[in-house]
C-alpha positions in Angstrom: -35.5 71.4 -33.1 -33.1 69.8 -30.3 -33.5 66.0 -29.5 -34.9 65.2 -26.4 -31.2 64.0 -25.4 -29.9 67.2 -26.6 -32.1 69.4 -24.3 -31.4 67.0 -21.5 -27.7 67.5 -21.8 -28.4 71.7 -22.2 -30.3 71.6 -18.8 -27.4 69.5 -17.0 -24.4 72.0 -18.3 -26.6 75.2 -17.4 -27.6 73.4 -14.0 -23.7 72.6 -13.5 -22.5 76.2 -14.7 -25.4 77.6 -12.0 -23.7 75.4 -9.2 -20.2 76.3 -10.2 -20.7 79.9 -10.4 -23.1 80.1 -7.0 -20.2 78.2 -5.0 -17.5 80.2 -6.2 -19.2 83.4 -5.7 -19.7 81.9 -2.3 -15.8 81.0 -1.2 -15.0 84.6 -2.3 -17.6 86.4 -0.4 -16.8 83.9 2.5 -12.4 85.4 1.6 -14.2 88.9 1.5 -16.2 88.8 4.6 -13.8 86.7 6.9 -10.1 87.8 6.2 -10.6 91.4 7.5 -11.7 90.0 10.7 -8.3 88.5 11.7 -6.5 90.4 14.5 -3.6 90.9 12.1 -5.3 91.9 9.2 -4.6 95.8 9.8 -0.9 94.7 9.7 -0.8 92.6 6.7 -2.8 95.4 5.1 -0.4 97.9 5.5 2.6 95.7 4.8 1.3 93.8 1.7 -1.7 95.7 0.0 -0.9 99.5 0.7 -2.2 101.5 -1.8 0.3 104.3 -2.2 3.1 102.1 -2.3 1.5 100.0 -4.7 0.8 103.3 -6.8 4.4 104.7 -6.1 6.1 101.5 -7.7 4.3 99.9 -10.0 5.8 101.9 -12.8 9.2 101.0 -12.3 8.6 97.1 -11.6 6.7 97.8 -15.6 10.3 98.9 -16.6 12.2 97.1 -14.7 9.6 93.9 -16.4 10.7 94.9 -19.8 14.4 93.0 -18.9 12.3 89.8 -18.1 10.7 90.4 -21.4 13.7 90.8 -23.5 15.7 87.7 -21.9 12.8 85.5 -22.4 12.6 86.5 -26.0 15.7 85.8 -26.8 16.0 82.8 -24.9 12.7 81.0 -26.1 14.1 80.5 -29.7 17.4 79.0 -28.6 15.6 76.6 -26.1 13.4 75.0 -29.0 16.1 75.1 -31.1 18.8 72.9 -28.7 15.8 71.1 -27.5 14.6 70.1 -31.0 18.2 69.0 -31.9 18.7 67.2 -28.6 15.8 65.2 -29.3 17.2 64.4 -32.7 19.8 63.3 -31.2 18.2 60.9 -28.9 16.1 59.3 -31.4 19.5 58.4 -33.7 18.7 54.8 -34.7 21.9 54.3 -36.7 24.4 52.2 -34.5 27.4 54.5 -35.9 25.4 57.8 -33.8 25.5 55.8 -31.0 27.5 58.5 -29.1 25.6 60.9 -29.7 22.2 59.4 -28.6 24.3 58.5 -25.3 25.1 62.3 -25.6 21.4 63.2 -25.8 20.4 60.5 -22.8 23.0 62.3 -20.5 22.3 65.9 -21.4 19.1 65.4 -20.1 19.3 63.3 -17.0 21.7 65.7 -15.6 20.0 69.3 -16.7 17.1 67.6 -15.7 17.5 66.4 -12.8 19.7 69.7 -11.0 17.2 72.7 -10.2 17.5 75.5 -12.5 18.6 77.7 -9.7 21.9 75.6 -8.9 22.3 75.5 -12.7 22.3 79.4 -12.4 24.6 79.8 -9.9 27.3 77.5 -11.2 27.4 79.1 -14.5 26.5 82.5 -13.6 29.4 82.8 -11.2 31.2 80.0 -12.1 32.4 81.1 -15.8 32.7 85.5 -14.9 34.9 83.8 -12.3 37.0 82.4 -14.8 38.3 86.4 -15.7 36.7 87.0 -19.0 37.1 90.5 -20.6 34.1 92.6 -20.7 31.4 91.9 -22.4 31.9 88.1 -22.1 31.9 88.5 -18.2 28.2 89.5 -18.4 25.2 87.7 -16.1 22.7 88.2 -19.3 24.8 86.1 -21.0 25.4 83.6 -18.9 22.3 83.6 -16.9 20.7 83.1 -20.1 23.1 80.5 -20.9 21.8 78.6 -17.9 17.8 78.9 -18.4 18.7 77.3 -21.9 20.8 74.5 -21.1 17.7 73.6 -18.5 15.0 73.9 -20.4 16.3 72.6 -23.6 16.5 68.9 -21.4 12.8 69.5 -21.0 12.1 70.8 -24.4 13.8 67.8 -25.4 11.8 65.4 -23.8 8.8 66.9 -24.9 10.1 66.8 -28.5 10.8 62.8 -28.2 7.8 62.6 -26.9 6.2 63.5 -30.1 8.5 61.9 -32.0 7.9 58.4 -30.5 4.2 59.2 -30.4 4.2 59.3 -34.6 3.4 55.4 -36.1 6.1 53.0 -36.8 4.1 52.2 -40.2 4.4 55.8 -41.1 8.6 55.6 -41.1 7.8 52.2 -42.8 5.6 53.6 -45.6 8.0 56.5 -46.3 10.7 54.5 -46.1 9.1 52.5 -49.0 9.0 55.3 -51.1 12.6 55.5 -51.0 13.1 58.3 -48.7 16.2 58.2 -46.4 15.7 58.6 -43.1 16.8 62.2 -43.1 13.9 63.2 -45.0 11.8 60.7 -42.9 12.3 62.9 -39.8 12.1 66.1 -41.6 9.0 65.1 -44.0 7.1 62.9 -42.5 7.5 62.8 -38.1 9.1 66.2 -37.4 5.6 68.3 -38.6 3.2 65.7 -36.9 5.4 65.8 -33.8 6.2 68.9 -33.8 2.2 70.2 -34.0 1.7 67.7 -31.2 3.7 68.9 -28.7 2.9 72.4 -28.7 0.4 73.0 -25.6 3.6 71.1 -23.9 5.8 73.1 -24.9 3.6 76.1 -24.7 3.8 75.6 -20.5 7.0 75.2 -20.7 7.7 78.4 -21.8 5.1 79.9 -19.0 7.6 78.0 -16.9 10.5 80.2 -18.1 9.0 83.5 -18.2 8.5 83.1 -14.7 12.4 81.5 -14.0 13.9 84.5 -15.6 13.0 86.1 -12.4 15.7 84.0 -10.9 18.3 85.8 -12.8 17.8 88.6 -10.3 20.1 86.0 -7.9 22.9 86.8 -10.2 23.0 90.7 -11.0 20.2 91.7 -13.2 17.9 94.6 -12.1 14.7 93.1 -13.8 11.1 93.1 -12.3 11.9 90.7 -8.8 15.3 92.8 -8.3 13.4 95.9 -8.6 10.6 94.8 -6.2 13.3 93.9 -3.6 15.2 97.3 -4.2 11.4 98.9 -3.6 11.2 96.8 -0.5 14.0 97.9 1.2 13.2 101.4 0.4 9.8 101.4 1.4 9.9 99.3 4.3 7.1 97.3 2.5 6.0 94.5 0.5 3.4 95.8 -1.6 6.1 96.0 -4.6 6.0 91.8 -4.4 2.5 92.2 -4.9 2.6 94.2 -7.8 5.2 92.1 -9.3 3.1 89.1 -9.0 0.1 90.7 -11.0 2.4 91.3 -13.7 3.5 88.1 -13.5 0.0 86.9 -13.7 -1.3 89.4 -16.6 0.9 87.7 -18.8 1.0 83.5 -17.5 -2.9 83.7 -17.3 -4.0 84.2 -20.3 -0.9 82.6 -22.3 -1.8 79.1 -19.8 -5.2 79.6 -21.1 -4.5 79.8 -24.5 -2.5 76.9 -24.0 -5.6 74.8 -22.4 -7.4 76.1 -25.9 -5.0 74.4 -27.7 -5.1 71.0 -25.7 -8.8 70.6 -25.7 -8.7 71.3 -29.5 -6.3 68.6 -30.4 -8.4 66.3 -28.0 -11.4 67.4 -30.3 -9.6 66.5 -33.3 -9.0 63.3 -32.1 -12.6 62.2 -31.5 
């Protein structure tokens, strides 16, 4: 039998899910009812949300997908793998790693703070410029090169932030027990830190499945290449639609797991 408090708090959420539900089925009817009426409608129509076009293409932009697939995967593990040890790095306390904590504090001010696109271009161009033999001259490589020198600095960041976020008094108590600080960090902080960190880490790598589309500026034919080919073809820019859903079929519900996993470590804290 529910407390009185209880089945005042039931009525308020299922008053408030009621609301939210009636206002948003209001703005969309209000989209719905309203856009078509705009003298350029027709146009925009034809140009953005034709159905043959969209029926023609969408195929290839799935193949064409599969390249932004493949880069990310083998990009994701490297990023977390520089970024964890870039963090280490920052978090050296001995006065003899000195270097390389300056190292780590420079890596990711400057990765950081130029956008990934410029970071693209310079390496992407910069290093095939430099004559390399074939395969070594390929944009894959070094386009991937560049997303994971970027996002590593964030990765990074994220990781320290973990890091620092784990109790002094824990590094004390396991230093009593006569582990070196080697073992503290892999023992003790890296798996709290580590499990902390992953809904931030998590958008991150939303982040990135949606930058690999600025490999396109480069050379590789993935999905936002393919949708400009289609454009140019067509006349049209239905395929940029298209591309988008994709785009969103997979950030969506990956962003939404990562929400899941937020509100659960909030949970876990109460």
């Amino acid at each position: 039998m529910p407390t009185r408090r209880q089945a005042y708090e039931t009525r308020v959420k299922r008053r408030s899910a009621v609301i939210a539900g009636g206002s948003t089925l209001g703005v969309l009817a209000a989209i719905v009812l309203l856009v078509p009426l705009a003298p350029g409608w027709p146009g925009v129509k034809k140009s953005f949300f034709n159905a043959e076009v969209f029926a023609k293409t969408f195929p290839g932009l799935l193949d064409a997908f599969v390249w932004d697939v493949a880069i990310f995967l083998w990009s994701a593990p490297l990023i977390f793998l520089l970024g964890l040890l870039i963090a280490l790095a920052r978090d050296a306390r001995s006065p003899a790693l000195y270097p390389l904590r300056l190292f780590g504090m420079f890596y990711t001010d400057i990765f950081r703070g130029v956008p990934v696109i410029l970071v693209i271009y310079l390496i992407g161009f910069g290093i095939p410029g430099l004559g390399l033999p074939r395969p070594w001259n390929s944009p894959f490589i070094w386009g991937t090169v560049a997303l994971v020198l970027t996002y590593s600095a964030y990765v990074a960041e994220v990781f320290r932030t973990g890091i620092e976020s784990v109790h002094q008094s824990q590094r004390a108590a396991a230093a009593s027990l006569g582990l070196v600080n080697k073992d503290v960090m892999r023992y003790v902080i890296l798996p709290q830190a580590i499990r902390k960190v992953v809904p931030a880490n998590m958008n991150l790598f939303i982040a990135l499945q949606k930058d690999v589309a600025l490999l396109s500026f480069i050379g590789p034919v993935e999905i936002f290449r393919q949708a400009g080919v289609y454009k140019s073809l067509l006349a049209n820019f239905t395929p940029y639609v298209g591309a988008a859903l994709i785009f969103l079929a997979i950030t969506i519900p990956a962003t939404r797991y990562a929400d899941y996993l937020l509100a659960k470590q909030l949970r876990e804290r109460t």
